[in-house]
C-alpha positions in Angstrom: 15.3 -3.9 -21.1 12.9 -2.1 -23.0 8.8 -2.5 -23.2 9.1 -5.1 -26.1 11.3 -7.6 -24.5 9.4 -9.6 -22.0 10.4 -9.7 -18.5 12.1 -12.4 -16.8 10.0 -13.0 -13.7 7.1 -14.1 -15.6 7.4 -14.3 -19.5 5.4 -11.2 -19.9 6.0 -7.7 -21.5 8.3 -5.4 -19.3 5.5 -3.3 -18.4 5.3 -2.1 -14.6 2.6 -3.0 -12.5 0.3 -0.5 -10.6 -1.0 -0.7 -7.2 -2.6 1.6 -4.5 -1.5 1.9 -1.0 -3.9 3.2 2.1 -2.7 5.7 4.6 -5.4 4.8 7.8 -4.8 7.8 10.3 -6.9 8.4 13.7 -5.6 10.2 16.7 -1.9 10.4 15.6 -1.3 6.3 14.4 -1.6 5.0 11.7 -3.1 1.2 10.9 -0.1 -1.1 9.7 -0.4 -4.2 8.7 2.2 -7.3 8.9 2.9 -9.0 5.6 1.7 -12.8 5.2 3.7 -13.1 1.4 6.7 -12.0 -0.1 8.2 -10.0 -0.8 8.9 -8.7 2.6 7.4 -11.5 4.4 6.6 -10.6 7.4 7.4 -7.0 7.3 5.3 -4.2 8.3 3.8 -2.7 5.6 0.4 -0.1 4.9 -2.5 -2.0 3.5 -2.4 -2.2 0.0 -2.5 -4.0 -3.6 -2.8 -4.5 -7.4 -5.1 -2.5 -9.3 -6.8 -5.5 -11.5 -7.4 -5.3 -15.0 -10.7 -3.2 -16.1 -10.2 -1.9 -12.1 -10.4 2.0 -11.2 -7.9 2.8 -8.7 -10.5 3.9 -5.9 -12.5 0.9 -6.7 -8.6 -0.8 -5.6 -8.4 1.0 -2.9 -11.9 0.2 -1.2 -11.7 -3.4 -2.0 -7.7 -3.6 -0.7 -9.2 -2.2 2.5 -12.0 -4.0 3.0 -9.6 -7.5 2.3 -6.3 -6.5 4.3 -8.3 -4.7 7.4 -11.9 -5.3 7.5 -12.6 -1.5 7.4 -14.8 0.3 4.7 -13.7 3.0 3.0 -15.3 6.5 3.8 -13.6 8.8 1.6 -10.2 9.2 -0.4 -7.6 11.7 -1.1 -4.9 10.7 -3.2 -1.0 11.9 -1.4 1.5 11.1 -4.1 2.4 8.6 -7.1 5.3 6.9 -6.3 7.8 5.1 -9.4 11.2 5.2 -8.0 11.9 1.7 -9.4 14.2 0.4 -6.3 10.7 0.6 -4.6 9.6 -2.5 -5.0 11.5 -5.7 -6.1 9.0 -6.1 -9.1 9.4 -1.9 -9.8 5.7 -1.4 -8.8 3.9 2.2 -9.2 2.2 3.0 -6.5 -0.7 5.6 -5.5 -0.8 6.4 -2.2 -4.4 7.5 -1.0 -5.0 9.2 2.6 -8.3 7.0 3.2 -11.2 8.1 6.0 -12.6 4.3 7.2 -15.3 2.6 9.5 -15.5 -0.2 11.5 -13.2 -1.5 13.7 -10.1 -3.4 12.0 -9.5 -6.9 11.6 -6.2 -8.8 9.6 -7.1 -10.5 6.8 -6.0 -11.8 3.1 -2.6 -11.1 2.8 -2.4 -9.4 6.7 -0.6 -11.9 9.1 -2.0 -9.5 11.9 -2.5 -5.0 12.1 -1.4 -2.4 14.6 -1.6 0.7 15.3 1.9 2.8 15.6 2.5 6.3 16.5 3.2 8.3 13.7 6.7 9.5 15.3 7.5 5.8 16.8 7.8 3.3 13.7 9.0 0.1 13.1 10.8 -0.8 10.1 9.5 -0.8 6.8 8.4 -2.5 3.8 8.9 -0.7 0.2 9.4 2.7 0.2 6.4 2.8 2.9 8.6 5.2 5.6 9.0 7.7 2.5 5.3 7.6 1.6 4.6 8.3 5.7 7.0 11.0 5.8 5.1 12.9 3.1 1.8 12.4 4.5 3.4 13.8 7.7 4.9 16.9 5.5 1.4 17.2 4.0 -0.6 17.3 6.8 1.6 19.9 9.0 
């Protein structure tokens, strides 16, 4: 398919769609949140979402955040662009930010529920989220 044929999930050019991801460390875990919507319903997943149109990514990532966990963005650090297209069903772009937060965290929007994991005890995946973890281990050795 190329950019000028429009795609078949919703009638609109084949372009792929960007969003941000939030790595939220302390003490070792890191904040997960359980999916309410497909795809991967119900699969744990970092916080995350679409950059809007006439959005700035770290304008995405505060607001993402603030929605999925109830936390406020302190700082950001981007980790790694990620465009593998098996990544997503939809062939998403990602940006994956290391994010510094406040507050105490809370599910919400598109969060079922949160936990904390240990960064060496995970549970299953959604996307290409265990990758994206493995490099912010790699990077932060």
């Amino acid at each position: 398919m190329n950019n000028s044929t429009p795609c078949p999930m919703c009638g609109l050019f084949a372009n792929r769609g960007v969003t941000i991801d939030a790595l939220i460390v302390r003490d070792n875990a890191i904040l997960l949140i359980k999916r309410g919507k497909e795809p991967f319903l119900d699969s744990w997943a970092i916080p995350g979402g679409h950059i809007e149109w006439d959005e700035d990514a770290n304008h995405a990532v505060n607001k993402e955040v603030l929605e999925e966990t109830g936390l406020t963005v302190t700082s950001t650090k981007l980790l790694n662009v990620y465009t593998n297209p098996q990544r997503d069903p939809k062939q998403k772009i990602t940006l994956a930010y290391i994010v510094d937060t406040q507050g105490e965290p809370k599910a919400g929007d598109d969060a079922k529920e949160f936990q904390w994991f240990d960064l060496n005890s995970l549970p299953e995946l959604a996307f290409d989220h265990k990758l994206i973890i493995e490099d912010y281990i790699k990077s932060s050795v």
